[in-house]
C-alpha positions in Angstrom: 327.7 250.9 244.1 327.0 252.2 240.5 324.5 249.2 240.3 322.8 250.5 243.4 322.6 254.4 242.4 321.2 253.1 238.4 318.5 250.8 240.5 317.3 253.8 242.5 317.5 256.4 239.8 315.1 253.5 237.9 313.0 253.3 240.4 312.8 256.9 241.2 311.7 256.9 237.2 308.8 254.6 237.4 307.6 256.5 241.0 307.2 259.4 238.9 306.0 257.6 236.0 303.0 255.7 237.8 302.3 259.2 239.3 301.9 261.4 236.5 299.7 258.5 234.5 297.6 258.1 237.1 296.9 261.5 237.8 296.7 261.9 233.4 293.9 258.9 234.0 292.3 260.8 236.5 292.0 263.8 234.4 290.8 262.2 231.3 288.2 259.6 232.8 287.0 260.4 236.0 283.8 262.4 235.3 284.2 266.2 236.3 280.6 266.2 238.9 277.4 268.5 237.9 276.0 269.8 241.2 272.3 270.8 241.0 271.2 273.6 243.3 267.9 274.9 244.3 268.2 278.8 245.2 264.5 279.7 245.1 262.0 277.1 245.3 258.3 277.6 244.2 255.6 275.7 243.3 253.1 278.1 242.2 251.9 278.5 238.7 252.6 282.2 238.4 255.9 281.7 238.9 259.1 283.1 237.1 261.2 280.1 236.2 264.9 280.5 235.8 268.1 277.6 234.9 271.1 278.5 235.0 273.7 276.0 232.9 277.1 276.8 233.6 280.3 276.3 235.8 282.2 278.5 238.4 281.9 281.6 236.3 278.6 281.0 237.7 278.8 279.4 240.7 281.5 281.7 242.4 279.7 283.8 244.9 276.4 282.0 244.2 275.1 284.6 241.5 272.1 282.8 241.3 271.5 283.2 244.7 272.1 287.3 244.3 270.1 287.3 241.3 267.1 286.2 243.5 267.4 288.9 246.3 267.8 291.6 243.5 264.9 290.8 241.5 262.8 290.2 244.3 263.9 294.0 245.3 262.0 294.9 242.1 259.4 292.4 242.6 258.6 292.2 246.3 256.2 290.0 246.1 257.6 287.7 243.1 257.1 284.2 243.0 260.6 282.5 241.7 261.9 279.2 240.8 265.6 279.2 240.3 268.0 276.4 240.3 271.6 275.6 238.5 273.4 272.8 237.0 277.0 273.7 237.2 280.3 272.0 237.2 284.3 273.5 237.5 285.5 273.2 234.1 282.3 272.9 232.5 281.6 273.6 228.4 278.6 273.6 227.1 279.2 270.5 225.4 280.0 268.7 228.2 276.5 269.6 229.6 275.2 268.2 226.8 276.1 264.6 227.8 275.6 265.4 231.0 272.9 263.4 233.2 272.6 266.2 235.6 272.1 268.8 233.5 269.9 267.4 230.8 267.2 266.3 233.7 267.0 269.6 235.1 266.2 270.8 231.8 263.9 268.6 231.5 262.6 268.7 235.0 260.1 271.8 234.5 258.9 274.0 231.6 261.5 276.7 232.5 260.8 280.2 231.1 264.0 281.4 231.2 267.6 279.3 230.8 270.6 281.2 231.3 273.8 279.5 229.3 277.0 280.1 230.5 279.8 278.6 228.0 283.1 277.3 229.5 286.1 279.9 228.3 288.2 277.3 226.6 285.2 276.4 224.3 284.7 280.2 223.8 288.4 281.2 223.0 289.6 278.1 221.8 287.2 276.3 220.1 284.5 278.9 218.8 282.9 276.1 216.4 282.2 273.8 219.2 280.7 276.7 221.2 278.0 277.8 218.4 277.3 274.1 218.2 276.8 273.1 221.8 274.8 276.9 221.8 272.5 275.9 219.0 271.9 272.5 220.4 270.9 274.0 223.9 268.5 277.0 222.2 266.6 274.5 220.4 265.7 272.4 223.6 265.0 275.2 225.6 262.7 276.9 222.6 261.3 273.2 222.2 260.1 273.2 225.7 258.6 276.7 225.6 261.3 278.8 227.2 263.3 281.9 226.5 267.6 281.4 226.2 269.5 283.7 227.6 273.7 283.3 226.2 276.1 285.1 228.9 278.7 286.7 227.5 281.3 286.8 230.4 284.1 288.2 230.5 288.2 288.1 229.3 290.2 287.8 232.4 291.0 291.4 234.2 292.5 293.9 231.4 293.3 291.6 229.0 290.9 294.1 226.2 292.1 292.0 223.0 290.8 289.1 224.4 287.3 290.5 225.5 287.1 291.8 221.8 287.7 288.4 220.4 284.7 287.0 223.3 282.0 289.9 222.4 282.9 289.3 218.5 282.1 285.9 219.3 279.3 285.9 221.6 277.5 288.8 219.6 277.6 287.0 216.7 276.2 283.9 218.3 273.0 286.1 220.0 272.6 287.2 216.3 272.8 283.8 214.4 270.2 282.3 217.2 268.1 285.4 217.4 268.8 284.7 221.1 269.4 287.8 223.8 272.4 288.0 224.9 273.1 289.5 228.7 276.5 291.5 228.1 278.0 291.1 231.8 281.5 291.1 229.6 281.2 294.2 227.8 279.7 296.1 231.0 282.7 294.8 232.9 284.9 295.8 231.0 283.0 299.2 230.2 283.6 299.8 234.0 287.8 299.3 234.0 287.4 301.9 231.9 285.2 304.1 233.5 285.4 303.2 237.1 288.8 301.1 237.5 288.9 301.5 241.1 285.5 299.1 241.0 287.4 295.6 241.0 284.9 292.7 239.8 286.9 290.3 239.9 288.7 287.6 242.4 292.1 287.3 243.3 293.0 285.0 240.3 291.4 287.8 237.8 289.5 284.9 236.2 286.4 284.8 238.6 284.2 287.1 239.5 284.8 288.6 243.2 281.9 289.3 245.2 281.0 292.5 242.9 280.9 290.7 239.8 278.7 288.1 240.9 276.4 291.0 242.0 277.2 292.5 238.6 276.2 289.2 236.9 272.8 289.0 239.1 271.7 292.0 238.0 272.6 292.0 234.6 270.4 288.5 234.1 267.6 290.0 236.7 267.4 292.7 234.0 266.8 290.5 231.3 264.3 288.6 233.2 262.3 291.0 235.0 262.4 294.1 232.4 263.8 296.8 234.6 265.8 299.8 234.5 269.3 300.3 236.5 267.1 303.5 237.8 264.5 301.0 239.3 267.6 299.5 241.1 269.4 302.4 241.8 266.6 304.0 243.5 265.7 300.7 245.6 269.2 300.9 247.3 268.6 304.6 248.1 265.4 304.2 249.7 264.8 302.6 253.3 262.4 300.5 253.0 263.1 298.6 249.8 264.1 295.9 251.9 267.4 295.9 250.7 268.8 295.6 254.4 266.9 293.0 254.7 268.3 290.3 252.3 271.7 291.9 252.1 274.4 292.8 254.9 275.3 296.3 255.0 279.0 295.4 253.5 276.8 293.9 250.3 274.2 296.3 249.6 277.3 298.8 249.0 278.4 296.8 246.7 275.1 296.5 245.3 274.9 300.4 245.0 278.1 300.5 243.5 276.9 297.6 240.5 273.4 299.4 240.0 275.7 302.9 239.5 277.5 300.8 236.9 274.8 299.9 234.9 273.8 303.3 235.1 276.4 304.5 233.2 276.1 301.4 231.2 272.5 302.4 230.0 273.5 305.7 229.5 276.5 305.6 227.6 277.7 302.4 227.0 274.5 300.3 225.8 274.5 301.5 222.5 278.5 300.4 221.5 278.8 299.0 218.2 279.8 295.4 220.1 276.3 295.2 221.2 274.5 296.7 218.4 275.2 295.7 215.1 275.8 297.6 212.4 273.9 295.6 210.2 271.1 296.4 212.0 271.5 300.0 211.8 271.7 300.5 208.2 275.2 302.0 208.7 277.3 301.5 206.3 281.0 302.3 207.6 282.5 302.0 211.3 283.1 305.9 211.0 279.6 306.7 210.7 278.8 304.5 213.4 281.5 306.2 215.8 279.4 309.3 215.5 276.0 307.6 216.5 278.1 305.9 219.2 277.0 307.6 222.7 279.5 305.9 225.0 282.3 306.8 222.5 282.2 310.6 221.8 285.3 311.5 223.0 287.0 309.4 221.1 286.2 311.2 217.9 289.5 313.2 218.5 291.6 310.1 218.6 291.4 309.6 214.4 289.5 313.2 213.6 292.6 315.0 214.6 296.3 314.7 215.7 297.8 312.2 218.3 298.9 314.8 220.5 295.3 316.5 220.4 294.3 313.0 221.9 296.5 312.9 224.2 295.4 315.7 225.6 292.2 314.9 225.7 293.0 311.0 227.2 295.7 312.7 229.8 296.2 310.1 232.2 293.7 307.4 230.5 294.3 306.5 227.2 294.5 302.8 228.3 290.5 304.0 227.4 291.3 305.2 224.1 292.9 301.6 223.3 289.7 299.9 225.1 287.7 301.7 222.7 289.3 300.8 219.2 289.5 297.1 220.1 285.9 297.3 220.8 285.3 299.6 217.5 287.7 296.5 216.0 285.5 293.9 217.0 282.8 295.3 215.6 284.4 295.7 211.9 285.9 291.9 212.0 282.1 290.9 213.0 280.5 292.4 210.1 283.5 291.4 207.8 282.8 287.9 209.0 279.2 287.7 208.2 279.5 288.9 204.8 279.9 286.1 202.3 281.9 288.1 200.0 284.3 289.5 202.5 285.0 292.1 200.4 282.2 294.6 201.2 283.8 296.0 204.8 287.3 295.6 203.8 287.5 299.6 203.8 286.1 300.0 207.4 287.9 296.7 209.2 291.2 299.0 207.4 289.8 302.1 209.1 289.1 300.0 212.7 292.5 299.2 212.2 294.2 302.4 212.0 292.4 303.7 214.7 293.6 300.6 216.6 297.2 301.8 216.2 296.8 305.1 216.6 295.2 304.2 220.2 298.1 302.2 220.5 300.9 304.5 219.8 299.1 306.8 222.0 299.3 304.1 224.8 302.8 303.4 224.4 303.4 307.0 225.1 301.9 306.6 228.5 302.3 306.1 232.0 302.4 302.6 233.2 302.6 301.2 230.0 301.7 297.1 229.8 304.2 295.5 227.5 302.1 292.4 226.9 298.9 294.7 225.8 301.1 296.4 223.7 302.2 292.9 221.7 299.0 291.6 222.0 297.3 294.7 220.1 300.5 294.5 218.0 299.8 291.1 217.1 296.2 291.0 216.5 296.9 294.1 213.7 299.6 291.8 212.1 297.1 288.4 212.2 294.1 291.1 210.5 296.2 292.6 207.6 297.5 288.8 206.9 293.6 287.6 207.2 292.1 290.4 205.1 295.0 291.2 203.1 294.9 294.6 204.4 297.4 297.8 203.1 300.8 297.8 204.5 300.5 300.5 207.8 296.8 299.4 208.7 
């Protein structure tokens, strides 16, 4: 009887055993699949030609397909060539080896190719991302076309994290000289000012139907040279055509992304994420507060009192913490590009403080996230380790 229960239990082992190495050698060799989609086809010589490279940050509720309709709602009569090489999972240096994608690349002289990096090369392995990006904007700029880097965005609320993505995918646009199409810092400029406008999907990792449209727009932007007024005024006027390629559900939503970028272009553009300092000639993250449109009533938060911000804030000052991560980012950017990292030590201590003053203020709140708290905790405690910072900043 023992005999019998040891033999089962054995075999039970093994079972499992051949299971979970098969399915490990199914992970690790079985090629993840490239698709290659056509979502505009054209063959004549005036027209725009746009690749997307990516995976199903792109793919989810066929942006490239949205990005057509909405430029074409701009450009009525616009000639466009767009296709995708996309797989789940995908990096950028996977694409790199990958059959699919390099012959698309190389199928026409594209003027435009959009590059969407994987988020586990982008948070985990930042060195393999500017590699994989540099590789990518020299073939592109080899075959006379324009890259475009996406900077998507940090999973829904998770602020700290979209700090460390716009740190890194500003600093790559820079280093490149390469645009980069913030659909990250816009979407997460909106759960601050419109948080009852949810872009994402169910998982909060994917866009929902509104952030695809989000992500169209943004990259028809940066392809056809329009305004958010150009589109806001198309979905208020009847015969746009905007009826025509979208359902009534969908040009809502459309509405609702074109007010977004709105707001974006009005206030938000001009954040410090986006616009370097370095480019300014300003020399401290205070002064640049003060040029910052987006950011003017934030002034309070480390001009004056807590309490005085608080007032101010009321029932939002999950936007006051927003803000000094993205003020943060900025200074760690800077302080990373100077060679001497000793330069900006006095504003990254300054971004600091009025990191934790945002969060004190937070803590004092309504609804209060315990993991944003620690997060934001923790990212002042890995900074003053870093940078060697004073004790309190």
């Amino acid at each position: 009887m023992a005999r019998s229960k040891i033999r089962i239990c054995l075999y039970s082992g093994l079972f499992v055993f051949t299971l979970l190495t098969a399915w490990l050698l199914y992970s690790w060799y079985i090629p993840k699949a490239v698709t290659h989609r056509v979502h505009s086809a054209s063959s004549a010589v005036q027209a725009v030609k746009v690749l997307y490279i990516g995976n199903s940050l792109t793919y989810y509720f066929d942006s490239p397909g949205s990005f057509c309709k909405i430029y074409r709602l701009i450009h009525k009569d616009a000639q466009l060539a767009v296709e995708s090489a996309t797989g789940p999972g995908y990096t950028l240096l996977e694409h790199l080896s990958e059959p699919t994608t390099l012959a698309a690349l190389k199928k026409t002289k594209w003027d435009y190719v959009i590059l969407q990096e994987g988020t586990q090369s982008a948070f985990g392995r930042p060195h393999e991302s500017r590699y994989a990006h540099r590789r990518f904007v020299n073939l592109i700029r080899e075959n006379g076309g324009k890259p475009l880097i996406l900077m998507f965005p940090a999973d829904k609320g998770q602020f700290y994290w979209q700090a460390r993505l716009s740190q890194h995918f500003s600093s790559l646009g820079r280093e490149l000289s390469a645009q980069v199409i913030p659909y990250g810092n816009v979407t997460f400029f909106s759960q601050l000012r419109r948080p009852e406008l949810d872009l994402y999907d169910s998982d909060e990792h994917h866009p929902g139907q509104k952030g695809a449209l989000l992500y169209a727009a943004l990259a028809a932007q940066s392809v056809g040279n329009f305004s958010s007024g150009d589109l806001l005024s198309k979905t208020s006027d009847s015969e746009s055509g905007l009826s025509e390629v979208f359902t009534k559900e969908q040009a809502a939503m459309v509405k609702e992304v074109s007010q977004v970028l709105s707001e974006w272009e009005k206030d938000g553009v001009n954040s410090p994420v986006y616009t370097e300092a370095s480019d300014d000639g300003v020399s401290t993250i205070d002064e640049y507060w003060l040029r910052c449109k987006m950011f003017d009533k934030v002034i309070p938060l480390y001009k004056q009192e807590s309490e005085a911000a608080l007032k101010m804030f009321g029932a939002s000052p999950r936007a006051a913490l927003g803000t000094c991560y993205l003020r943060l980012a900025d200074a760690v950017i800077k302080q990373q590009s100077d060679s001497s990292h000793l330069v900006d030590r006095a504003a990254l201590a300054s971004a600091c403080a009025n990191l934790r003053k945002a969060v004190d203020i937070y803590k004092r709140s309504s609804n209060v996230d315990s993991n944003t708290v620690s997060d934001a905790e923790g990212y002042l405690r890995d900074l003053q380790l870093k940078y060697a910072l004073p004790e309190g900043n």
